[in-house]
N, C-alpha and C positions, 0 to 999 in steps of 0.2 A: 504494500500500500504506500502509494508517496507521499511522503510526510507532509509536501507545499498547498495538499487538496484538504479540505472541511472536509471534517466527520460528525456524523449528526443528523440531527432533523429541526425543522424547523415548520412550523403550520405557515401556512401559502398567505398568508397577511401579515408576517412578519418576516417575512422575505430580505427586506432593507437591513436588518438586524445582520442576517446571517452577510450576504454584501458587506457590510461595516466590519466584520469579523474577518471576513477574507482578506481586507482592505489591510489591516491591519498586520497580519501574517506575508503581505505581497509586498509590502513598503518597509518590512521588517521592524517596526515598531514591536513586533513581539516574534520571539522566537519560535513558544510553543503557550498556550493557552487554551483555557476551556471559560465558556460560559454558558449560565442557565437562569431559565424565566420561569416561574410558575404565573396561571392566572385564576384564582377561582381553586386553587389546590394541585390544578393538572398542570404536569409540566408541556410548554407550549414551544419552549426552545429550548436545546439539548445540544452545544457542541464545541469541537476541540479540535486542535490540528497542530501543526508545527515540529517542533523537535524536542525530544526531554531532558537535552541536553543543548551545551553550548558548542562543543565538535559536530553536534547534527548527525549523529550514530544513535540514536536511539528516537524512533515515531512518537508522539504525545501521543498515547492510547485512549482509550475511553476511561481505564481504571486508571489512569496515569493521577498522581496525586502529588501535591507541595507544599511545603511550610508557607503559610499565609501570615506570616508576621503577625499585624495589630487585628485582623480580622477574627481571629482568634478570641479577641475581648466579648464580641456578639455568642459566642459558644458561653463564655465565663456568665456574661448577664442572664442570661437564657437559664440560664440554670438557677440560678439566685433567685431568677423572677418566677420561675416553677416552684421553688424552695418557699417564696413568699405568698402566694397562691393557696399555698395550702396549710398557711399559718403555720410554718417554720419557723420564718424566719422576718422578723420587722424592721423595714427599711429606716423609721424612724428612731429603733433604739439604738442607743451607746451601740458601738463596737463592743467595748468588753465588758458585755449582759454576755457574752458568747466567750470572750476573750479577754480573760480582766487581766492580764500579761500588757495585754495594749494598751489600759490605762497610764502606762507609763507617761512619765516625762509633759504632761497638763495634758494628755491627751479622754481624760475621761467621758468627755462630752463628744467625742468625737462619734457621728452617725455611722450606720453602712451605708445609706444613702450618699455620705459623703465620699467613704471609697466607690460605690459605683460611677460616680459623678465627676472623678478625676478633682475635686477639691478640697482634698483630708490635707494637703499641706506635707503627703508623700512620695513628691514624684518623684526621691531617687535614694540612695543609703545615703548616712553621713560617715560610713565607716568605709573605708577602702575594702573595694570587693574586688576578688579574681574570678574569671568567667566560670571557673568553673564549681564555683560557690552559686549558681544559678541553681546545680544540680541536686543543692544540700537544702531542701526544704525549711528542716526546721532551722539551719545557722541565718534563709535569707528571710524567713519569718519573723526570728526572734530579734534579729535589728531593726527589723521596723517598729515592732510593740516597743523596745526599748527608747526610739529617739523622739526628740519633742519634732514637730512639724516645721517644714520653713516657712510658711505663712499659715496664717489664722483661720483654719479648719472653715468653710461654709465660703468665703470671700470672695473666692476667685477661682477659677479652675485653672489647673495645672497638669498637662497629659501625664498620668503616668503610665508612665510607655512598659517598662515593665513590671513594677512595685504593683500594679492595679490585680494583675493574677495571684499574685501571694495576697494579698490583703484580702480579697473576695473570696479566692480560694481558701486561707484557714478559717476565715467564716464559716463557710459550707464544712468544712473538716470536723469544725468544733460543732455544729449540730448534727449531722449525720456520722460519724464515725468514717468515715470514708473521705478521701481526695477528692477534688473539684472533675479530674478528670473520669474517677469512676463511677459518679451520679453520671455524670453528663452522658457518658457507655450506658451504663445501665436503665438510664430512666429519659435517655430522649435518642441517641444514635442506636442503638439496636432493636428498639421497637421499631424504628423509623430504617430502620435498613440503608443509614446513612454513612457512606465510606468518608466519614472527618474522626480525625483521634488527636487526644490531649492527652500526650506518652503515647508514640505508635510502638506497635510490637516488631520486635528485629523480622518478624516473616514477612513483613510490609515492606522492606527498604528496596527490593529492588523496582518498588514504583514509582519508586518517588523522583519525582524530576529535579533537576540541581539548580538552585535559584544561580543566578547569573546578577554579580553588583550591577551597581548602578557605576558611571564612570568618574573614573580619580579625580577628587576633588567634589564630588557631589553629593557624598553620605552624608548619614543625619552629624556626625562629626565636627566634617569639616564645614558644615552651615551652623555651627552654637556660637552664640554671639556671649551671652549672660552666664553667669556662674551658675544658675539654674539649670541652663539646658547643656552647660558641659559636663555637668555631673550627671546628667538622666542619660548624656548618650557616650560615657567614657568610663563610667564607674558600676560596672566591668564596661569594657570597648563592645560595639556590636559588631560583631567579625562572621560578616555573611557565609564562610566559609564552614563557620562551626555550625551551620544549619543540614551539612553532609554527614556528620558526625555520628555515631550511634547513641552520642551523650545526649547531643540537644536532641535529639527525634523521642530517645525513649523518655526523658526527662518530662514531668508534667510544668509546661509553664504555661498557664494560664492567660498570659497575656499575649504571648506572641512566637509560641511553641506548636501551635495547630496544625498537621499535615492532612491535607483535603482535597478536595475538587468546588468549583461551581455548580456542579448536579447537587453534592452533599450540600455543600453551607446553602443554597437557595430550597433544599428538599428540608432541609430541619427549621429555615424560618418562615417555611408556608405555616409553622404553629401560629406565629405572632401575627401573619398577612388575613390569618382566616379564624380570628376570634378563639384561636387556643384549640383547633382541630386539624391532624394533617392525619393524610392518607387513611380518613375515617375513621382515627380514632383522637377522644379528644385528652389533650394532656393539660388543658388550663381552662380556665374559666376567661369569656373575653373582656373581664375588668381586669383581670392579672394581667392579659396582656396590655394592655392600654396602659396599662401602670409605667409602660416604659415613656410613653408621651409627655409625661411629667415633667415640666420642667425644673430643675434642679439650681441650676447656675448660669451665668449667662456673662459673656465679654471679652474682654480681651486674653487670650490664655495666656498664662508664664513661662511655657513650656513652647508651645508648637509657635507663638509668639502672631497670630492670626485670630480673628473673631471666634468664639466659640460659643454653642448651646448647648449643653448636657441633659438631658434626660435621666431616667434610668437603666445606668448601659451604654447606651446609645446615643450618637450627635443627633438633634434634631435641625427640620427643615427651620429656617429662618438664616441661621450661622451661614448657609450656600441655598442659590437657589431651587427650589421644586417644584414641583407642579401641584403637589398635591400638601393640604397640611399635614395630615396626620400620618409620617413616612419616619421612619428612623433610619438611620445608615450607619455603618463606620467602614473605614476602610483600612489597609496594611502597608506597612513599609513596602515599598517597592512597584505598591500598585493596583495589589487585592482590593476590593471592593464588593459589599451587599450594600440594598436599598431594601426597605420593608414598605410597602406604601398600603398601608391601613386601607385607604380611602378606594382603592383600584384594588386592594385585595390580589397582590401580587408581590414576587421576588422576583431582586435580578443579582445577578452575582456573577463574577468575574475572578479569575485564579490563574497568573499565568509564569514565566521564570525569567522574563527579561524584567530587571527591578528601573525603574526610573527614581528619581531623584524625589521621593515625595515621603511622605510618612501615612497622608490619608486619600492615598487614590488619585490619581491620576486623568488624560483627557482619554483613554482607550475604552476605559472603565464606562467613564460619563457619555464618552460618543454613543457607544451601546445601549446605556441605559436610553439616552433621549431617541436613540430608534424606538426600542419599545415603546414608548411614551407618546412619541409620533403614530405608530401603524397605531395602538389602540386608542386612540383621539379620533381617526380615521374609521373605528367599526361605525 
């Protein structure tokens, strides 16, 4: 099969979508990539093509699957927001009603709402970390319940890029007895027959496709201006590399450890697009879901250093434009991207290995999505 032709399907009114995808694989904006649409629950576009490698020795498959960086956050909330659903877990208590470790350092008032929200005041360690202290749960846990915040809990948002999976993740640990990534397996990817994993198993690795940096001089790095965001993107360094590794694949990191596709991340947030039911069965009530609409915070971020709207989990529509209000989205280093749009009752999602210089998605991403956006404006 030659790797330069679309595989897939697409329904014949979304035709411009699959075109835009081509578009992209032909002008080499993307090496190898996959994306997918549901509408109404059914998936309506399904496809992928390219290379799963940067040699161009290996075809993007159908199961072909990659470390999604930040997109990964949308699996972590998704869980949290199932967990609160079903009176778990309360977005408005203290953190340490769950975790009184966290109380440290004036942090006792701090919400979980806050860590979903990227504005707990924890976007990075204050302790020098080695990358591969990422893999040591409890050591990258326990420094954060220990240090005070660098700014004032609720104020302002502050991405954090990866502090946000530990923080939400021992949440979820401490109510459930289990890891963030094993609810998420157990009680939303395996009902759902979804190929996305937080810790993939070593029988996975040979599908995973090789993320490809972004070009010298363009990392989240070498764009930190403030002492904020050189600590969120250098304490540990983020060394794309170490995304080939068996450490970072099996290692649960919650925020930006995810190895998936755009069939899976669009098939597991038809829950949030269709009122808390996918693939006829329902896993949330549709106020649970909605609960992510909420606005949390809102401004200038300290971190990504650009307008921001937080939700619960998720960026919402005002921060960039949409078409629709009630749509969440986040997207991933390099270029991953989902959109959940409430209002059209639909996903779109985007997964591919050539990284661009971005931390929350990209014009490949957005081109796509506004095809869709367009053909069903058009029914």
């Amino acid at each position: 099969m030659a790797s330069d032709t679309v595989d897939g399907f697409t329904q014949d009114r979304f035709a411009p979508v699959r075109e835009a995808f081509a578009a992209n694989l032909a002008s080499g904006a993307d090496v190898g990539a996959s994306f997918c649409a549901t509408l109404e629950g059914e998936t309506v576009v399904d496809l992928w093509g390219g290379w799963a490698d940067e040699e161009r020795t290996r075809p993007w498959a159908r199961d072909t699957i990659v470390n999604v960086y930040s997109t990964t956050k949308t699996m972590t909330a998704l869980t949290a927001l199932l967990l609160a659903d079903r009176g778990e877990l309360d977005f408005d208590a203290p953190v340490a009603r769950y975790w009184p470790q966290f109380a440290a350092a004036g942090k006792q008032d701090v919400k979980v709402s806050h860590l979903m929200s990227h504005s707990a005041g924890l976007s990075g360690w204050k302790e020098p970390l080695a990358k591969d202290d990422l893999y040591d749960w409890e050591k990258a846990t326990a420094l954060l319940a220990a240090q005070a915040p660098y700014w004032e809990p609720g104020t302002a948002p502050g991405y954090h890029a990866l502090t946000q999976g530990y923080l939400v993740g021992e949440v979820v640990r401490r109510i459930t007895g289990k890891s963030l990534g094993t609810v998420f397996r157990e009680e939303i990817a395996e009902p759902l027959g979804a190929d996305f994993h937080i810790g993939l198993p070593a029988s996975e690795d040979d599908r995973v496709a090789h993320l490809i940096p972004p070009p010298p001089g363009a990392s989240i790095a070498d764009r930190s201006e403030s002492e904020l965001q050189k600590n969120m993107a250098s304490n540990p360094p983020i060394d794309v590399a170490e995304t080939r590794t068996r450490a970072w694949r099996g290692a649960e990191i919650p925020a930006a450890g995810g190895t998936g596709n755009a069939r899976s991340v669009a098939q597991v947030h038809a829950i949030l697009a269709n009122g808390g039911v996918a693939q006829g069965k329902r896993f949330m009530s549709e106020a649970g879901c909605r609960k992510a609409l909420e606005v949390q915070v809102e401004g200038q971020d300290l971190i990504l250093g650009m307008p921001a709207r937080f939700g619960m989990g998720f960026g919402l529509a005002g921060a960039m434009p949409l078409p629709n209000p009630n749509t969440i989205f986040w997207g991933g280093y390099g270029g991953s991207l989902v959109i959940i749009d409430m209002d059209a009752r639909t996903t779109f999602a985007y997964a591919m290995n050539k990284m661009a210089p971005t931390t929350t998605g990209d014009m490949r991403a957005f081109g796509l999505a506004m095809a869709m956006w367009s053909a069903m404006d058009a029914i």
